[in-house]
MIDOSE-1310 file (N, C-alpha, C; in nm, 2 decimals, decimal comma, always signed):
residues 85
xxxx	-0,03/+3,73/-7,12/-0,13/+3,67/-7,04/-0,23/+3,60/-7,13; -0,26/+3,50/-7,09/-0,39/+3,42/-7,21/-0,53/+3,49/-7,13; -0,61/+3,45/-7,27/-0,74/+3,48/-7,24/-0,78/+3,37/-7,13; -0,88/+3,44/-7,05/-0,94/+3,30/-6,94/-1,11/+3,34/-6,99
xxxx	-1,14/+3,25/-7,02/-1,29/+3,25/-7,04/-1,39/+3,16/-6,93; -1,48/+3,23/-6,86/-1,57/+3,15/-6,76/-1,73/+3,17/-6,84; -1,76/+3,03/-6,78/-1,90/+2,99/-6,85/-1,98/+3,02/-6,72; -2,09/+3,10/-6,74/-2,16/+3,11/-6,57/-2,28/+3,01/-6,66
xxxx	-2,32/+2,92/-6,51/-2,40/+2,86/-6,54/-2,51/+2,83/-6,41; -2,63/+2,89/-6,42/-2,76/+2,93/-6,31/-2,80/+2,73/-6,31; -2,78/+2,70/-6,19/-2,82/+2,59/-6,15/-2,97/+2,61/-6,05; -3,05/+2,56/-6,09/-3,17/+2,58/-5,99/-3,22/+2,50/-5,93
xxxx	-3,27/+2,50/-5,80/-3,30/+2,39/-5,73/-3,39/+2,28/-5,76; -3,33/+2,12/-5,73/-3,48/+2,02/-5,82/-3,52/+2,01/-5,75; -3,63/+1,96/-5,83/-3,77/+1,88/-5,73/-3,76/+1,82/-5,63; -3,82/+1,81/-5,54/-3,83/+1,74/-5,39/-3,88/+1,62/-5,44
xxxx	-3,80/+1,49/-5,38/-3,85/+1,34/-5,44/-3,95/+1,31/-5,44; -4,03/+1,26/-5,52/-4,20/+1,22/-5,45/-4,18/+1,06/-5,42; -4,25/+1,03/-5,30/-4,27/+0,88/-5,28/-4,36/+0,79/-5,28; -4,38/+0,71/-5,34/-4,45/+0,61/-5,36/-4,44/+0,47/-5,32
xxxx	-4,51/+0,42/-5,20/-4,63/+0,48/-5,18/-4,62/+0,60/-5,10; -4,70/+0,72/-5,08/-4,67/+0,83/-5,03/-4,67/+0,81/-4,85; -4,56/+0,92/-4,77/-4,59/+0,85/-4,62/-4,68/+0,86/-4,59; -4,69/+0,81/-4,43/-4,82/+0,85/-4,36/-4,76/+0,88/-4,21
xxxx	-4,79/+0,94/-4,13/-4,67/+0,99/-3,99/-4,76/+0,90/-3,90; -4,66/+0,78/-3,87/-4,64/+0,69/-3,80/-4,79/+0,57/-3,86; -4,80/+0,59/-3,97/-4,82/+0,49/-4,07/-4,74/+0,30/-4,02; -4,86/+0,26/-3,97/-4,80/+0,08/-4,01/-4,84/+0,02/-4,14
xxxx	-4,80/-0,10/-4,16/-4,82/-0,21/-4,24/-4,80/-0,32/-4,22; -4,94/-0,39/-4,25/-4,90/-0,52/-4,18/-4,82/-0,65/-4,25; -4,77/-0,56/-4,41/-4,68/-0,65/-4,46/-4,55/-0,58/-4,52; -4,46/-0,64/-4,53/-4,35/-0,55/-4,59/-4,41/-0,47/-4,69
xxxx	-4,30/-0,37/-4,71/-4,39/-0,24/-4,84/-4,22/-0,22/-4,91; -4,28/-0,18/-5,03/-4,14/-0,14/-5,12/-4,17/-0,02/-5,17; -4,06/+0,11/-5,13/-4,10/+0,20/-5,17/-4,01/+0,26/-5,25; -4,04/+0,34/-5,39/-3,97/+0,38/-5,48/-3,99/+0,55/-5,45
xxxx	-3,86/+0,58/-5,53/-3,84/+0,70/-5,52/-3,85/+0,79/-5,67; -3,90/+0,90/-5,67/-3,86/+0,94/-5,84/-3,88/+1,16/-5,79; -3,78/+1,22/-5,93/-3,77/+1,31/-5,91/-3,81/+1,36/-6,03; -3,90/+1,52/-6,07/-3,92/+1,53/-6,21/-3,80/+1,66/-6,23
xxxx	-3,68/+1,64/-6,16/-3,61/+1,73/-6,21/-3,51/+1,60/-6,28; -3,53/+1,66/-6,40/-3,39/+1,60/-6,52/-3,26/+1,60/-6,47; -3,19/+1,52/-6,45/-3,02/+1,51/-6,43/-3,00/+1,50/-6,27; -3,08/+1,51/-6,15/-3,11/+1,52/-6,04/-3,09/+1,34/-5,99
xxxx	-3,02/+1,34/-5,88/-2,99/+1,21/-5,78/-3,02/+1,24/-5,64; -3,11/+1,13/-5,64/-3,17/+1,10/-5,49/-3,07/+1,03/-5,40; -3,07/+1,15/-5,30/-2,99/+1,06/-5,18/-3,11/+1,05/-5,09; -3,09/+0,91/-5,02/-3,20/+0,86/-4,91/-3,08/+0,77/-4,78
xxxx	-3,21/+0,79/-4,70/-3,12/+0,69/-4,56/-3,29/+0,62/-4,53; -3,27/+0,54/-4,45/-3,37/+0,43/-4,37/-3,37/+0,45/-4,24; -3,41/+0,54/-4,16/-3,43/+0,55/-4,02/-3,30/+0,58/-3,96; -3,26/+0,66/-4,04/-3,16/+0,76/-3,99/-3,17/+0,87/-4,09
xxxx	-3,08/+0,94/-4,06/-3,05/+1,09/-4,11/-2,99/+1,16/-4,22; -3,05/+1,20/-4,35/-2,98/+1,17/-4,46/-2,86/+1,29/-4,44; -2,75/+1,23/-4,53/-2,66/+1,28/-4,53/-2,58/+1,27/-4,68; -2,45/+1,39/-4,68/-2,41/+1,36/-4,82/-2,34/+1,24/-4,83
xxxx	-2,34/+1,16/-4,75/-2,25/+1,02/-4,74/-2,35/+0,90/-4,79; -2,49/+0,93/-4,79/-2,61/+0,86/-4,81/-2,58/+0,83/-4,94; -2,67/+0,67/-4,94/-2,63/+0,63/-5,06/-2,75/+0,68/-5,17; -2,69/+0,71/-5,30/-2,77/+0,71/-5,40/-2,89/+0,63/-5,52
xxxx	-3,01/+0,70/-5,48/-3,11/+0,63/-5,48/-3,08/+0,52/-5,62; -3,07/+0,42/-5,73/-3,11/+0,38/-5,83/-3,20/+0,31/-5,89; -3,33/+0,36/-5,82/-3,45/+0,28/-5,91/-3,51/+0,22/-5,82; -3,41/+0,12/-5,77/-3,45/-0,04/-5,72/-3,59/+0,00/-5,59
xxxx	-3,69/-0,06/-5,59/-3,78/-0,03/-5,42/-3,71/-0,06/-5,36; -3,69/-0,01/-5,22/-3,66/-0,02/-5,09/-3,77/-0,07/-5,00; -3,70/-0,18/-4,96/-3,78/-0,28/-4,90/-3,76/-0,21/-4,74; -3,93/-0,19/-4,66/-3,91/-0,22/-4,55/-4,01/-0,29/-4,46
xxxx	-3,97/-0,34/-4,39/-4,00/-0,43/-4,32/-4,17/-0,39/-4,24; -4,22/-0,51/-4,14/-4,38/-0,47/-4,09/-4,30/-0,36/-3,97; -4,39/-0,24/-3,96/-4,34/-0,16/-3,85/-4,29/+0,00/-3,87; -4,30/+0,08/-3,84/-4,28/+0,22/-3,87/-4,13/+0,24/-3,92
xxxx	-4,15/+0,30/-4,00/-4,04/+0,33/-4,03/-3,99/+0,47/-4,08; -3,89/+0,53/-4,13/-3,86/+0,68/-4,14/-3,78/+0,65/-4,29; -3,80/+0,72/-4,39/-3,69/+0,71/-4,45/-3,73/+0,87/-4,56; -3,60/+0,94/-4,50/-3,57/+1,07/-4,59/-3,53/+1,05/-4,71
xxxx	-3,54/+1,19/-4,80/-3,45/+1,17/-4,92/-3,47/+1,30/-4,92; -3,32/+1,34/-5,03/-3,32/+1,49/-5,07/-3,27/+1,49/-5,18; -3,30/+1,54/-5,32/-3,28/+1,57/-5,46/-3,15/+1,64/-5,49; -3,03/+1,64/-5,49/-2,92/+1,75/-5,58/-2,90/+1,68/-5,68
xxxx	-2,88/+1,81/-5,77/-2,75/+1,82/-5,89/-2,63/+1,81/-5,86; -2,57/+1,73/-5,95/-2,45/+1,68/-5,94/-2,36/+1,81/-6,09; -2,31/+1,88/-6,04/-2,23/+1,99/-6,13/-2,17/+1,91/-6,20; -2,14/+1,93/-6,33/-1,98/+1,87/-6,39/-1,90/+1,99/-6,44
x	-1,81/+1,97/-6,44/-1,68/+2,07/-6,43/-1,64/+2,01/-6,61
């Protein structure tokens, strides 16, 4: 029988995204706004949606502001680590 060797590896939860500009609950604007996303956990991807409900299908944030329009708007994000095997 061969040796089987496992690497344990403690993954901890990242940072909650911060946003910029920060929200405001039910916050207008009277001109479009672009909002960026950033996380201070290292190796961590932002998934976000726009006035829906984020999900793991959500696309992954890269950098670019998110433009939205004059008018309320909702936009989640949530921080994981992506494991590599």
């Amino acid at each position: 029988m061969d040796n089987i060797s496992i690497a344990e590896r403690v993954l901890e939860n990242p940072a909650v995204p911060v946003f910029s500009p920060m929200p405001g609950e039910g916050e207008k604007y009277v001109d479009a706004v672009n909002v960026t996303l950033t996380c201070e956990t290292v190796g961590a991807s932002i998934l976000y949606a726009v006035d829906a409900e984020v999900n793991l299908f959500a696309p992954v944030y890269d950098g670019t502001p998110i433009e939205l329009g004059v008018g309320v708007h909702e936009v989640q994000a949530v921080s994981i680590l992506l494991d590599e095997f």
